[in-house]
C-alpha positions as CSV (number, residue, x, y, z in Angstrom):
1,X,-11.4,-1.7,1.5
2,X,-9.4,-0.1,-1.2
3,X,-9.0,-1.2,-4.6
4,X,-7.1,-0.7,-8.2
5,X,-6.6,-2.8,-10.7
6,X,-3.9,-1.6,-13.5
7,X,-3.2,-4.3,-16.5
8,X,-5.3,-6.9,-14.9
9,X,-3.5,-6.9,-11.6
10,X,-5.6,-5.9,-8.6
11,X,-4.6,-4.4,-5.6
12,X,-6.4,-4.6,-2.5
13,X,-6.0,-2.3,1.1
14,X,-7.5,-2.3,4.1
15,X,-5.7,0.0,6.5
16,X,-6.6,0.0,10.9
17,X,-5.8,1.7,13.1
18,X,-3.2,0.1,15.7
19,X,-4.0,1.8,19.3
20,X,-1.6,-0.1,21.6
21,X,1.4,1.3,19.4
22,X,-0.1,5.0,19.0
23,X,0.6,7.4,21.5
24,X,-1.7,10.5,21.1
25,X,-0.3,12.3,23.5
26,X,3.2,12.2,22.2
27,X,1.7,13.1,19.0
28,X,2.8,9.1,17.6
29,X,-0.4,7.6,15.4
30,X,0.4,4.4,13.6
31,X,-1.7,2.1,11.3
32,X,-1.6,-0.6,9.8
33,X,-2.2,-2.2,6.2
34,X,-2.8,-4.9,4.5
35,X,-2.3,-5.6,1.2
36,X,-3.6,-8.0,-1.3
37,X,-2.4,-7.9,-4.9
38,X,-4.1,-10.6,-7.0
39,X,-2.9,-11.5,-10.7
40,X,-6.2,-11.9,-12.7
41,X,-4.1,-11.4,-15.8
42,X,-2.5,-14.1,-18.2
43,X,0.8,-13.3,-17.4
44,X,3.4,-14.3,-14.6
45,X,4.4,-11.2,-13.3
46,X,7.2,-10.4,-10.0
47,X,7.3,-7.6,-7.9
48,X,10.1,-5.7,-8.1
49,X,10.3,-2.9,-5.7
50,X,7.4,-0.4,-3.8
51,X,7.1,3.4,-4.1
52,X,4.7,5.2,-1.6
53,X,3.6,8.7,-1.2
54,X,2.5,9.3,2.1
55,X,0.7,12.7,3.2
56,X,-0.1,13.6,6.9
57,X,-2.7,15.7,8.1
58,X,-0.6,18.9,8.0
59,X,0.2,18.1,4.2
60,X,4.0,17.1,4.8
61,X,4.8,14.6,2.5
62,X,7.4,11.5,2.5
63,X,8.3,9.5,0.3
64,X,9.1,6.0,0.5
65,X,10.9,3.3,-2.1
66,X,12.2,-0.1,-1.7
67,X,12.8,-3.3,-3.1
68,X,9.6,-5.6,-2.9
69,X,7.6,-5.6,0.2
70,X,8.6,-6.7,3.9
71,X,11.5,-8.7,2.6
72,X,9.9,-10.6,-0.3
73,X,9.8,-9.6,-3.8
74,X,6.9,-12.3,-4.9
75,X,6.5,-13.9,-8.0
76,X,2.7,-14.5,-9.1
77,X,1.3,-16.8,-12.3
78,X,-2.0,-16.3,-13.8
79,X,-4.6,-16.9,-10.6
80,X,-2.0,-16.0,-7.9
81,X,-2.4,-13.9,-5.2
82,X,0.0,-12.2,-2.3
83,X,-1.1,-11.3,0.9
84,X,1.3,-9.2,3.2
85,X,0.4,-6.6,6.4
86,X,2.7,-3.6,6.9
87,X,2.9,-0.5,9.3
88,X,2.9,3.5,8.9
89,X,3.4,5.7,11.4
90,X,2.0,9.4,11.5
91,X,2.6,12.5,13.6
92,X,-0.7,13.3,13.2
93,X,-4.2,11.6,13.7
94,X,-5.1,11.5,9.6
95,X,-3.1,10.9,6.7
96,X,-3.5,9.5,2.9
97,X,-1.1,6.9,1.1
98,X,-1.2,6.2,-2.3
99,X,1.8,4.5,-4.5
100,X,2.8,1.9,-7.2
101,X,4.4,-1.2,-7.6
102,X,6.9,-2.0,-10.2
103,X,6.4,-5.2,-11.6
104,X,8.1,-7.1,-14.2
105,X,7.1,-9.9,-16.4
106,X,8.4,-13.5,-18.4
107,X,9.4,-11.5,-21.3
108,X,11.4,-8.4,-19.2
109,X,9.1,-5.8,-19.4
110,X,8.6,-3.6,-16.6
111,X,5.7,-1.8,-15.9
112,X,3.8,0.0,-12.6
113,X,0.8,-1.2,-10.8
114,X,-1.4,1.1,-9.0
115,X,-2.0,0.9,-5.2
116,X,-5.2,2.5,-4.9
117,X,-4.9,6.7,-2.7
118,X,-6.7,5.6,0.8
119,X,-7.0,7.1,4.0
120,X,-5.3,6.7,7.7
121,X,-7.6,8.0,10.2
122,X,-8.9,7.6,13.8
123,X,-11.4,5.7,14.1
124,X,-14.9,7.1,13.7
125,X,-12.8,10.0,11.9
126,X,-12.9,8.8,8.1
127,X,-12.9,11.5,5.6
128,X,-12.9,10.9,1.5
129,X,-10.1,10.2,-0.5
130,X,-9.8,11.5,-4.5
């Protein structure tokens, strides 16, 4: 498990690895993830959109942004927390994501929420992430 926690917001990942829909030999690898961001602060807050820097194992990076997250821009008060699982696929066996969230609050502000760097690799494969 992964975990950040910018302005009282926490963000929680726990990525696996999804064998049946990985092909190895066709050099196809996806994960999953899922994601749980939990409002600990005093403040409603709704989640805007998603930006995600993704980094296989050869160092090729893509970037990925979005509005909200599988469909859903969620709204959270004070004590809430959001729950969603999504997918990434790789062309390689390891990989790091890492991204932000951009959340607004009652009053208008926006402002981004970390989603903490982790690491997509075979199982019995896991290396460190910085």
């Amino acid at each position: 498990m992964y975990s950040a926690v910018t302005r009282n917001i926490e963000v929680q990942v726990r990525p696996f690895y999804l064998e049946d829909r990985s092909d190895p030999s066709e050099n196809r690898y996806v994960w999953g993830y899922q994601v749980t961001i939990d409002n600990q602060s005093d403040e409603f807050v709704q989640l805007l959109s998603r930006y995600w820097h993704i980094t296989d194992g050869t160092g090729r990076v893509e970037e990925v942004r979005g509005a909200g997250v599988v469909g859903d821009q969620p709204e959270l008060n004070p004590g809430d927390s959001y729950q969603y699982t999504s997918g990434c696929p790789l062309s390689t066996p390891s990989g790091i994501m890492v991204g932000h969230y951009t959340m607004r609050n009652k009053l208008g502000e926006t402002f981004d929420v970390a989603i903490p760097a982790f690491s997509l690799d075979l199982p019995g494969t896991r290396r460190t992430v910085n």
